[in-house]
C-alpha positions as CSV (number, residue, x, y, z in Angstrom):
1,X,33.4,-2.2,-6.3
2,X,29.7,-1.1,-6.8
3,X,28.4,2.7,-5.4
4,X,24.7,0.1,-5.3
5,X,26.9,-1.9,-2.6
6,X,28.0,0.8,0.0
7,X,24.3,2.0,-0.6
8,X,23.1,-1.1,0.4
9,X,25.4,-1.5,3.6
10,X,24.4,2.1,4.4
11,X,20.4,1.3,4.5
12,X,21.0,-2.3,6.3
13,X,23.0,-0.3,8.9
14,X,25.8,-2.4,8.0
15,X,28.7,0.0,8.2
16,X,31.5,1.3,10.1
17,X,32.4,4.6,10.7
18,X,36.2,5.5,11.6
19,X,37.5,8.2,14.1
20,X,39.2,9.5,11.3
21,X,36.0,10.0,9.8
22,X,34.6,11.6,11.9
23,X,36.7,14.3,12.8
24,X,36.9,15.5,9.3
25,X,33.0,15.4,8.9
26,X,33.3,17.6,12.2
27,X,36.4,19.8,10.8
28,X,33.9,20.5,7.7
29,X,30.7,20.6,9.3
30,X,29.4,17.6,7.2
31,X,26.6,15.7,9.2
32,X,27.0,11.6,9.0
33,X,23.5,11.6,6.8
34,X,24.5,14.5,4.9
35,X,27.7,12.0,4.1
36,X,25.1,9.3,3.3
37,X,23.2,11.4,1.2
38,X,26.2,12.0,-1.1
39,X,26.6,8.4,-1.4
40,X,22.7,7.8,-2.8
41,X,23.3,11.4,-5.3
42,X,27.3,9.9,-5.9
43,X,29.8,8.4,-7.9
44,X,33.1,6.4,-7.7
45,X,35.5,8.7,-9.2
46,X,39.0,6.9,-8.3
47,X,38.9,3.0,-7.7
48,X,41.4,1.3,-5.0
49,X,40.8,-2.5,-5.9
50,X,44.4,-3.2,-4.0
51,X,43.6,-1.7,-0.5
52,X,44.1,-3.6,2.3
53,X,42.4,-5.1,4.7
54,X,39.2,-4.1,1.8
55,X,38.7,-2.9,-1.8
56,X,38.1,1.7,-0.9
57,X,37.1,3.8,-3.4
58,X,36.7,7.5,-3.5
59,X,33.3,8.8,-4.3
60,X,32.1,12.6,-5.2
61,X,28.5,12.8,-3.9
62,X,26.3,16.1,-3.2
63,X,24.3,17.6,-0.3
64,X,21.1,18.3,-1.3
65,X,22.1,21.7,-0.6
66,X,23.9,20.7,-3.9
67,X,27.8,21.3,-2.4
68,X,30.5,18.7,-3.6
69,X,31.4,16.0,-1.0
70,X,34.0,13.4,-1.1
71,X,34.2,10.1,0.7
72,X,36.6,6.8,0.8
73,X,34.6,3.6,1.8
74,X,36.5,0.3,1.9
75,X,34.1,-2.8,1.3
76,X,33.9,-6.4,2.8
77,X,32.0,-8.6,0.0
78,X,32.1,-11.4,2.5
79,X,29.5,-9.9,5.2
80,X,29.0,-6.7,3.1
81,X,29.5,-4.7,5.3
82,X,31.2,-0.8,4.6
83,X,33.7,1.3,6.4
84,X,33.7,5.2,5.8
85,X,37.5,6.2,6.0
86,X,36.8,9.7,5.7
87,X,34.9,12.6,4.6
88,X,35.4,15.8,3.5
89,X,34.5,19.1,1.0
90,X,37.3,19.0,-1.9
91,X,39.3,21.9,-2.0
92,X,38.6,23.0,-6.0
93,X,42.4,24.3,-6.4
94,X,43.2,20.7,-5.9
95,X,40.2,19.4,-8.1
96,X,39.6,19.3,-11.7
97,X,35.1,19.7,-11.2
98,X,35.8,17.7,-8.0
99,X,36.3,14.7,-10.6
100,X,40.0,14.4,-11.3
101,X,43.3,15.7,-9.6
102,X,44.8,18.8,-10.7
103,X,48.4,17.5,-11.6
């Protein structure tokens, strides 16, 4: 999966965003275009090629306030189209520079 293809779904309007989704955004104040904005200043940090029904990944974007943000999109290559799974502001005693789980 390519960060230039959720991008893409993002500006054509052609995503999804789950209840799940939401409520964290809510739980941690994150706007849905602050969450879009960390996909433009992002990157895929963890990979899910296997997920079903679509191909997720997990990206680490930032605000333009500059504050770490970290989103799962699944992808449809067929009608390109991409679902936000959830969004959220890592916890850094769980995070490595909000790149890599602490073990």
């Amino acid at each position: 999966m390519k960060l230039s293809d959720i991008f893409h779904a993002i500006r054509s309007n052609r995503i999804r965003v789950t209840a799940h989704a939401r409520r964290e955004a809510e739980v941690d104040r994150l706007t849905l275009e602050q969450i879009y904005t960390t996909v433009v200043r992002g990157e895929i940090i963890e990979d899910y090629p296997n997920d079903t029904p679509y191909p997720s990944c997990l990206i680490l974007g930032y605000t333009l306030a500059g504050q770490p943000v970290h989103t799962v999109w699944a992808y449809n290559a067929e009608n390109q189209f991409a679902v936000l799974i959830t969004g959220y502001r890592p916890d850094p005693n769980l995070w490595i520079d909000f790149r890599e789980r602490r073990s």
